[in-house]
N, C-alpha and C positions, 0 to 999 in steps of 0.2 A: 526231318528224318535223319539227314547226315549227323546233326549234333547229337542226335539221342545214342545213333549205335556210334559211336566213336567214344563213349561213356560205359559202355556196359563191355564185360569180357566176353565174349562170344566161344564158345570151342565146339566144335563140330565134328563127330567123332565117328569113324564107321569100324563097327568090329570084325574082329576076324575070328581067328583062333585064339593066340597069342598076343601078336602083334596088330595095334588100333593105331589108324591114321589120322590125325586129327589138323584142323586151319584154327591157328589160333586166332581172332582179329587182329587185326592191325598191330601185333609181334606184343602182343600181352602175354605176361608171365603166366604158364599155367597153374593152374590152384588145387589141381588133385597130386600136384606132387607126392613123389615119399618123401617124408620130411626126414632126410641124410645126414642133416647140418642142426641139430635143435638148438634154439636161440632159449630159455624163458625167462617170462617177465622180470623177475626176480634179478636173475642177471642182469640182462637189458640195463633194469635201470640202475645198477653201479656204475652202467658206462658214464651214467649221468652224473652231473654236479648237483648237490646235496641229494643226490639218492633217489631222483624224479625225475620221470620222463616228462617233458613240460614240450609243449608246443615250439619248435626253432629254437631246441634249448642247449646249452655248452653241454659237450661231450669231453669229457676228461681222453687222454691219449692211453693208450694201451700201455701195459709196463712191458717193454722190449729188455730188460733185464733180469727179468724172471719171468720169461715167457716159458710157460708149459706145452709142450707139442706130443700132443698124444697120435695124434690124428689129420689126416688134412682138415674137418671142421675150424680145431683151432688156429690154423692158419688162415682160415676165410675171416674168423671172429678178430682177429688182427688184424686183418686185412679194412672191414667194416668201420670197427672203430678206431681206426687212423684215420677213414676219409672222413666219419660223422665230426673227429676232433679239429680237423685244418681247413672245414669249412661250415665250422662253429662260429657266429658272432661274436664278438667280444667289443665293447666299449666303441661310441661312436657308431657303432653298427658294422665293425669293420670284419673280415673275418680273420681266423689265426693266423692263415699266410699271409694275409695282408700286414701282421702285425710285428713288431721289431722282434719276436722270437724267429723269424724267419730272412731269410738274405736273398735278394734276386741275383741269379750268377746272369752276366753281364755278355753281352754277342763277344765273340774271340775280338782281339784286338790287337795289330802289329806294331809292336815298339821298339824301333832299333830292328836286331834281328828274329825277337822274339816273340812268340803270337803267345800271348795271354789274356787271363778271364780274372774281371776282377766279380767282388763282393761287394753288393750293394745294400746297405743298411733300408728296413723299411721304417719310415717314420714318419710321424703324422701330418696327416697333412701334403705328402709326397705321394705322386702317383707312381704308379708302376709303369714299366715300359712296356712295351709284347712286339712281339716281331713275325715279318708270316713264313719264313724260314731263313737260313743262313746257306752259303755257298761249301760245301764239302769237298770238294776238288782237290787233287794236291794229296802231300801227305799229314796234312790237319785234320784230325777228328776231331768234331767241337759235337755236343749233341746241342738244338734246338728244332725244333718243328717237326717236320718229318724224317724219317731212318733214311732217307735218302734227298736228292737235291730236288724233290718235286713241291712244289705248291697245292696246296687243296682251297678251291672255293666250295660255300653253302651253295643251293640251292636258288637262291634269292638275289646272288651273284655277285655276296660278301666275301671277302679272304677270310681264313682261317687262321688266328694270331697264336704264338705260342709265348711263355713263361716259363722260362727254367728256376726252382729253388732251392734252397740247402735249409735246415733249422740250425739255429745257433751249435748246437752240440756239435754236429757236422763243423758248421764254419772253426769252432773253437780247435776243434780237433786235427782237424785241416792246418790251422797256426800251429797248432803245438808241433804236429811231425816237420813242418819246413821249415822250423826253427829248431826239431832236432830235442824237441822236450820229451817226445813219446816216440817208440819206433816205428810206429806207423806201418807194419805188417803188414795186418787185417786191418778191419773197421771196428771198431770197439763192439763188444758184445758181454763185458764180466761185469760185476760191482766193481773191482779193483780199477778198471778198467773207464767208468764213469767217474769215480770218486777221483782219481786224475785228472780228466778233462775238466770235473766240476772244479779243482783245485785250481787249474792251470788260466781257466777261466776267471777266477776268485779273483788270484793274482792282479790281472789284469783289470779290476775295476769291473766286472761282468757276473753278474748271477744267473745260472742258468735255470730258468721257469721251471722245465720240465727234463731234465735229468737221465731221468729214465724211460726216455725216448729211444734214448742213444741215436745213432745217426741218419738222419729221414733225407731222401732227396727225392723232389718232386718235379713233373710237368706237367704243363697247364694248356690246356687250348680254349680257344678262346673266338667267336664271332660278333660283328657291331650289333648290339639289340634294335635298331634302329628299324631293320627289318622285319624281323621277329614276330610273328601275329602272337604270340603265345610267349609275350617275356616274362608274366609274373612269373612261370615256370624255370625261371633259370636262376644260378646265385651270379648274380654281378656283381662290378665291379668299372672304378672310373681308371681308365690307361692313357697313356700315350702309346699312340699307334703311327707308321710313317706313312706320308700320303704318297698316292701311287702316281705318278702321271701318263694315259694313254697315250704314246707315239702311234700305235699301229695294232690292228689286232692279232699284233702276235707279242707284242714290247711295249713294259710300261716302265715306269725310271722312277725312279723314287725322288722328290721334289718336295720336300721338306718333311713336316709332321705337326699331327692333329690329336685335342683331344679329344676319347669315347667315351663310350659306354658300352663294355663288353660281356658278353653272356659266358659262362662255363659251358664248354660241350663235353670234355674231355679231360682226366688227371691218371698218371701212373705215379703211384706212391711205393719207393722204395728205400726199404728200411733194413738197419743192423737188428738183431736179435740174439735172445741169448743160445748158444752152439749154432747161431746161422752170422759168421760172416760174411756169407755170402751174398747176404741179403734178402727179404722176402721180396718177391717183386708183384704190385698188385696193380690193376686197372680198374677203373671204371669209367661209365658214359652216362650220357643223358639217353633217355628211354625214348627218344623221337630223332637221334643222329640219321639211324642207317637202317635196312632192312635186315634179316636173319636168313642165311640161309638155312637148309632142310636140318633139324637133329633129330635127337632121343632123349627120352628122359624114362624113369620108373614113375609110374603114380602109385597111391599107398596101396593099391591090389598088388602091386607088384607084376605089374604088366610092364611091358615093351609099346611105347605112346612115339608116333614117330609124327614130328612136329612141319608140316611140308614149309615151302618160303613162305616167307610174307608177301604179298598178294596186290598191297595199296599205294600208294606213292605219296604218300600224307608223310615223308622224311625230310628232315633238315639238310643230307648230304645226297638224296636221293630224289629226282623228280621223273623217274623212267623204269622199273624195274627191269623191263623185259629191254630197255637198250644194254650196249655192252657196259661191262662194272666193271671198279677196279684196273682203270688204264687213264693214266696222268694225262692230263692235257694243257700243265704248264711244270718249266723247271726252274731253279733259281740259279741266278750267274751275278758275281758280285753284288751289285745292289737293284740290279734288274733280274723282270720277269721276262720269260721267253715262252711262247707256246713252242709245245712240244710235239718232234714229230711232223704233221700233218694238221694238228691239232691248233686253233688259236687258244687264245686266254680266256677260257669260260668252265662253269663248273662241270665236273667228272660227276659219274653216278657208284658212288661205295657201295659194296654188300659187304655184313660182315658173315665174311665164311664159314669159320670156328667160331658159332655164336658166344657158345661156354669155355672156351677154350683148350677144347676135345673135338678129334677130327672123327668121322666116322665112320671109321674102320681101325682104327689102334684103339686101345689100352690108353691114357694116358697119364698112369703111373699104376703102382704097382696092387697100392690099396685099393682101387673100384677096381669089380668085376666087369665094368663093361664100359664104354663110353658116356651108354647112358646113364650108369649109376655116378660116376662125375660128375655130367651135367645134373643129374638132379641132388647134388650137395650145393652148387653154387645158385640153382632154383629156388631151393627151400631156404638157403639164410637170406637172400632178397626178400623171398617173397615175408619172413622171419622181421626182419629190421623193417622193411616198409609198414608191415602192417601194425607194428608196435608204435614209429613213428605218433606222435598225436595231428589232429587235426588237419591243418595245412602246409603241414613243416616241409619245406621247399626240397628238401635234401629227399624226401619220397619220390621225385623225379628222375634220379639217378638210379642206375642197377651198377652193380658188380658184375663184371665178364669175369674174374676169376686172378689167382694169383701162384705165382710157382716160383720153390726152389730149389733145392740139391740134398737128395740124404744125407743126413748127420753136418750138415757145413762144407760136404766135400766141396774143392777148387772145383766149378764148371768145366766141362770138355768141350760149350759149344752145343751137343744133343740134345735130342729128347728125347725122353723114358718108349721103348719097344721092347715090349715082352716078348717079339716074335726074335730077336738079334740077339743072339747073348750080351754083345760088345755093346749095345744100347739098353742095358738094365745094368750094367756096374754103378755104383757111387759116381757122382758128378755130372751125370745126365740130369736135365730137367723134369723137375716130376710136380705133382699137384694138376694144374690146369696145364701142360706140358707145352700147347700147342696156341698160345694165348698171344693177340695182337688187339690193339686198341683200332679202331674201324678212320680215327681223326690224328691219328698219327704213326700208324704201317698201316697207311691206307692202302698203301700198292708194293706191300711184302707181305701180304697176308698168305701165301702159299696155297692157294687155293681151299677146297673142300676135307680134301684126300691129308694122310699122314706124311710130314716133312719132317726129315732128320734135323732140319735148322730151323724147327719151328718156334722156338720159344726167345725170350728175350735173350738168354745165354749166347744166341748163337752171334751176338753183336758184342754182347757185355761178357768174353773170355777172352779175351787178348793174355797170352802166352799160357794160359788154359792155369791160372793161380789165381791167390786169394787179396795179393795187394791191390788197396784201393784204388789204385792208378789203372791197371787190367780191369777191374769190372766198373769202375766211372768213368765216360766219357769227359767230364770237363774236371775231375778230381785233379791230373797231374798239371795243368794249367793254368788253377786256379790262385791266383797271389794270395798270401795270406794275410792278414786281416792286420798283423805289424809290420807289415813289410807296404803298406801303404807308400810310403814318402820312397822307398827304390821305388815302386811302379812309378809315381809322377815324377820322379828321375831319369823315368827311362834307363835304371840300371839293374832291371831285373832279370835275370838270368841260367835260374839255378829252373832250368824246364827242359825235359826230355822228347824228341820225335815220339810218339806212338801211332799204331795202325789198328783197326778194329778188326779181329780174325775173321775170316771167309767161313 
């Protein structure tokens, strides 16, 4: 009986007037959406390579240099197909990130007096590393794992490993400005502006695949498959992960390292565009992380559907719904874990709050009328690419929580979009999904239910409230660049500036 309903969508719906309350099962996409977001086939498959949606098939990358923004739609549609392209197979079976278009950026590292982050080539036959966070303390901002010094374990009472990346174009670009070839502003976003980097690139012996990407940086999360009842459902992938050693159940020490076998739970992909320096900034998750708390959405009558929590404990970061969520129960300190608090070293119970990334009771931005007409734009293009998806293509496992940027490219201020504020609907507030956190990595900044003026990724990525890459990338001003190899294993690099990430 359990396997049958845990197959079928169930939604349960009692009318009212207006407004219908409905239990979706077990945090199922609803299917009477209004479809806010149209995907069709037609489209769809130009995403594709030769023209065909084929079962776990290569997705070509979105052109971020003639990107069209009519609407928030086509920012989800960018959004979409950045994730279908970077965890696309290619050759080997490997996927694009795994692939030498892509650079693993490397845990902070102190040399001499200086803390930086190198670029790690990926190449065949090389695993990847992953790490389950890094120590934040101090006045070192490095992004890895969580937005803050906490640790998340699954469920199953695996750690939660993270992956920081850049794509070539990025790393290229990155060389060119710290050596002073391009001025490095913004984040590249023109033709003129690629055909540089692709130059500059040239030069140096490097063809850059995909061009008109322009600059992608991504994270990754990541748990052992080991445990996993349900791995054919994940894209893995083989790491090096560090092994943990239990002193006490509040402290483990890290004592060497091991290889896995890791599942995806978790990616935010953020990317240059053209008039968006700023970046779009997207998420997504696997569809069995976390529960949902209560939203809205429009179905195509054009009703008010108010979706209550999720109900079951059938989640990968969730084994309690009705215990308390969203309170840390370990933190990272140099290269040990500490329970936190009161709390020893075991896993916490996630909810994700802003399931769509719209809180409810604001606006969250200017184009929906309502929160629920938001949420049902980032409903309809899921429910759009999944079902288009063929067959068994593993990537139908993942949804989009939603993706947000800044009108016309304005510098971030940090906000997010409120129509009720004047001083919160100017240019540089976050708009699109306004109020958007990934449930596997702001696990415990997710700001609750309710509207948060610091709700969106901006309110981490505006350091000095501008458009230079080093202000809205965490590991950007630290990162050595790709000639300057031989000063890092010199330990003579030193051209890296303090930065703080704004409150």
């Amino acid at each position: 009986m359990k396997k049958t309903k845990l197959k079928l969508i169930i939604q349960l719906c009692f009318v009212g007037s207006l407004v219908v309350s409905c239990i979706t099962e077990n945090g199922r996409l609803p299917q009477d959406v209004k479809n806010l977001c149209e995907l069709t086939e037609p489209e769809f498959a130009t995403w594709f390579k030769n023209s065909k949606v084929t079962e776990d098939g290569i997705v070509t990358p979105a052109n971020s240099v003639d990107f069209v923004h009519d609407n928030n739609c086509d920012f989800y549609k960018w959004s979409e197909r950045m994730f279908l392209w970077v965890t696309s197979k290619e050759g080997d079976a490997k996927t694009v990130f795994e692939s030498p278009e892509f650079y693993s950026v490397s845990p902070k590292k102190i040399i001499g007096k200086d803390t930086v982050r190198e670029l790690i080539p990926h190449r065949l036959g090389q695993l990847l590393r992953a790490i389950a966070n890094m120590d934040k303390t101090g006045k070192i901002i490095s992004e890895e794992g969580q937005a803050t010094d906490d640790v998340l374990m699954d469920a199953n009472g695996s750690l939660v490993y993270y992956i920081s990346m850049v794509n070539d174009v990025y790393a290229e670009f990155l060389t060119a400005v710290k050596n002073k070839k391009m001025n490095g502003n913004t984040f590249p976003t023109t033709k003129e502006e690629r055909d540089s980097i692709f130059n500059y690139a040239k030069e140096n012996g490097i063809i850059l695949k995909n061009p008109n990407t322009l600059a992608i940086e991504i994270k990754t999360s990541w748990v052992d498959v080991s445990k996993l009842k349900n791995s054919n459902e994940y894209i893995t992938i083989d790491a090096i992960i560090p092994i943990y050693k239990k002193k006490s159940n509040k402290l483990w020490e890290v004592e060497g390292e091991r290889k896995a076998k890791l599942a995806l739970i978790g990616i935010h992909i953020v990317g240059s565009a053209n008039e968006h320096p700023e970046m779009i900034w997207a998420t997504f998750e696997h569809k069995k992380n976390t529960p949902n708390a209560a939203y809205q959405y429009l179905n195509n009558k054009d009703i008010t559907i108010t979706v209550e929590p999720d109900n079951s404990n059938d989640w990968l970061l969730n084994a309690n719904i009705k215990d308390s969520t969203n309170i840390s129960h370990m933190t990272f300190s140099g290269d040990k874990i500490l329970g936190k608090n009161k709390h020893q070293i075991s896993p916490s119970n996630t909810l994700r709050t802003k399931p769509w990334g719209s809180s409810f009771d604001v606006n969250p931005n200017a184009e929906n009328s309502s929160p629920a007409a938001s949420n049902s734009e980032i409903i309809s293009i899921n429910n759009s690419v999944i079902h288009k998806l063929k067959g068994k293509d593993i990537r139908k496992n993942y949804i989009f929580i939603g993706a947000t940027w800044t009108a016309n490219g304005t510098a971030p201020n940090g906000y997010s979009y409120n129509p009720n504020i004047d001083s919160l609907k100017v240019s540089g507030v976050a708009i699109g999904t306004s109020q958007l956190a990934n449930s596997t990595m702001e696990s415990y900044v997710q700001n609750g239910e309710n509207y948060n003026a610091f709700g969106s990724c901006f309110s981490c990525h505006s350091n000095n409230k501008s458009l230079q890459p080093s202000d809205l990338s965490h590991v950007f001003a630290r990162i050595v660049p790709l000639s300057k190899k031989a000063l890092f294993e010199n330990h003579n690099y030193s051209n890296v500036k303090e930065r703080q990430v704004s409150k």
